[in-house]
Every structure is written in structure tokens, then in C-alpha cells.
N, C-alpha and C positions, 0 to 999 in steps of 0.2 A: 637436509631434513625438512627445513622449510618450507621449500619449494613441493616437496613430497604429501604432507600435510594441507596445501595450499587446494594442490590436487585433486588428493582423495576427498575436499570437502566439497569441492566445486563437480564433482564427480556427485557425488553421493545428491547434493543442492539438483543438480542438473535431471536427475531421476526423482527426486521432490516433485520438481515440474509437472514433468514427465504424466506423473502417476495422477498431479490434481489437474490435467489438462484433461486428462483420459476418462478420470472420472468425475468429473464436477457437478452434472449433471444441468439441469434447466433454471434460464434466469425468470429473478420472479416477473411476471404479468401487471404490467397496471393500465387503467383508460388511459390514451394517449394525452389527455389535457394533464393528466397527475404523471404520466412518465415526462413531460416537458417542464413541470415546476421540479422536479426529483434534480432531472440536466441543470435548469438555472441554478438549484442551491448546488449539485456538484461542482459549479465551476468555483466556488469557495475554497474545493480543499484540495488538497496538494499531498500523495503519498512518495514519502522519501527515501528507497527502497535499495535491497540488491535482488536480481535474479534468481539469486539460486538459495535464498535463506530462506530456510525451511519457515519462521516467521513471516516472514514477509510473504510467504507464497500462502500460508494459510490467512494474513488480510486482503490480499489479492480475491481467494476462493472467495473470501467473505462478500469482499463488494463484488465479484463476477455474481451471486445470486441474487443481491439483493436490486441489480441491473444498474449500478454507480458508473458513470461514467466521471471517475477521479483521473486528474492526469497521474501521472507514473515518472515521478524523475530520479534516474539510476543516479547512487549516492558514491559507485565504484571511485578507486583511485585515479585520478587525473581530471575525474569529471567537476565543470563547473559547480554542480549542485552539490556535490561534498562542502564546497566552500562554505555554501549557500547555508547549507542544516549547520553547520558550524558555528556558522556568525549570528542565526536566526536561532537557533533550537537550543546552541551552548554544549554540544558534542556530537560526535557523529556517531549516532546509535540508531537501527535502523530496525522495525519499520519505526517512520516518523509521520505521524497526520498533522500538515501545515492546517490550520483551522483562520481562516479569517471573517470574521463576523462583525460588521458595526465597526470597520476603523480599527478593532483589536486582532492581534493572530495569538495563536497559542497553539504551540507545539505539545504532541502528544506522542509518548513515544512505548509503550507495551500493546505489543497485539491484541489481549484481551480486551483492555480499555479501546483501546480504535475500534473493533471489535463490538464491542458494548454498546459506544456513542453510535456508530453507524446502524444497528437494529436500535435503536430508540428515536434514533430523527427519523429513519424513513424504511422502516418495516413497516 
């Protein structure tokens, strides 16, 4: 039953994709000098994610428009960076925005608020 539900969710996540790949539409436009300061502050953050969570696919859509070049590190079962958000963030709850600013990092981990913070630095 497990294995079955495992499935159907990775199934159903898998069509999530799917449907925000197909319709995402266009990333936003900025002068090249401002889409190259936008890359240096992306290299700050770090999103701690699964593929197929419906969550995590709707922070994904967020930064594909607003043209974030965030890395992407899968948070799956076996993977190094499960460890990572573990030891760093204090559980494995995903999506998770690594934030390091000044020496400090701060994990953030609700879509909305990832969300929120990413249109208020660089909308």
C-alpha cells in the first residue's frame, strides 16, 4: 500500500511538472547590466526541493518568471543534500530557500514566503 501511494503521488507530482512546463509562460526581461547583478545575488540562494511536489514546482514557476538563476539541489532519499537541509534548516521540509546574506544563512521553508521574499528582492 505504500509503495502504491508512493506512486500515485510521484504520478500525479510528475503531471504537476508536466502542466507548469507547458504553461509557464515568459521570463521577465531586464537590461543586461540588471539581469547580471539579479545572477550575482542569485548565487546567495540555494532551493532545497523534490521534483515532483506540487510546492516546490509552484517556487520553481515563481523563480522561472522572475528569470532567478537559483541552484536546484534534490532533497530525495539518499541524496547528499537531504543531509545538508537536515543539519542546516533543522528538518527536512521542502521547498527550503537556503538564504546566505553577510556571513548569516537562514532557511526558509513555506512556498508563499519564498515566494513573497523572491518578488520583493528582485521584481
Amino acid at each position: 500500500m505504500k509503495y502504491l501511494v508512493k506512486l500515485i503521488r510521484n504520478l500525479l507530482g510528475g503531471l504537476i511538472v508536466l502542466v507548469d512546463v507547458v504553461t509557464r509562460g515568459s521570463k521577465k526581461k531586464r537590461p543586461e547590466a540588471e539581469q547580471l547583478a539579479v545572477n550575482e545575488a542569485a548565487k546567495d540562494l540555494t532551493l532545497y526541493q523534490f521534483t515532483a511536489c506540487p510546492f516546490c514546482t509552484k517556487t520553481r514557476r515563481a523563480m522561472y518568471k522572475l528569470n532567478l538563476p537559483i541552484e536546484k539541489r534534490s532533497a530525495s532519499e539518499g541524496s547528499p543534500y537531504r543531509e545538508e537541509l537536515q543539519a542546516g534548516g533543522g528538518q527536512v521540509k521542502v521547498p527550503c530557500l537556503r538564504i546566505s546574506e553577510n556571513g548569516n544563512v537562514q532557511w526558509m521553508y513555506d512556498s508563499k514566503e519564498i515566494i513573497r521574499y523572491l518578488e520583493s528582492r528582485f521584481a
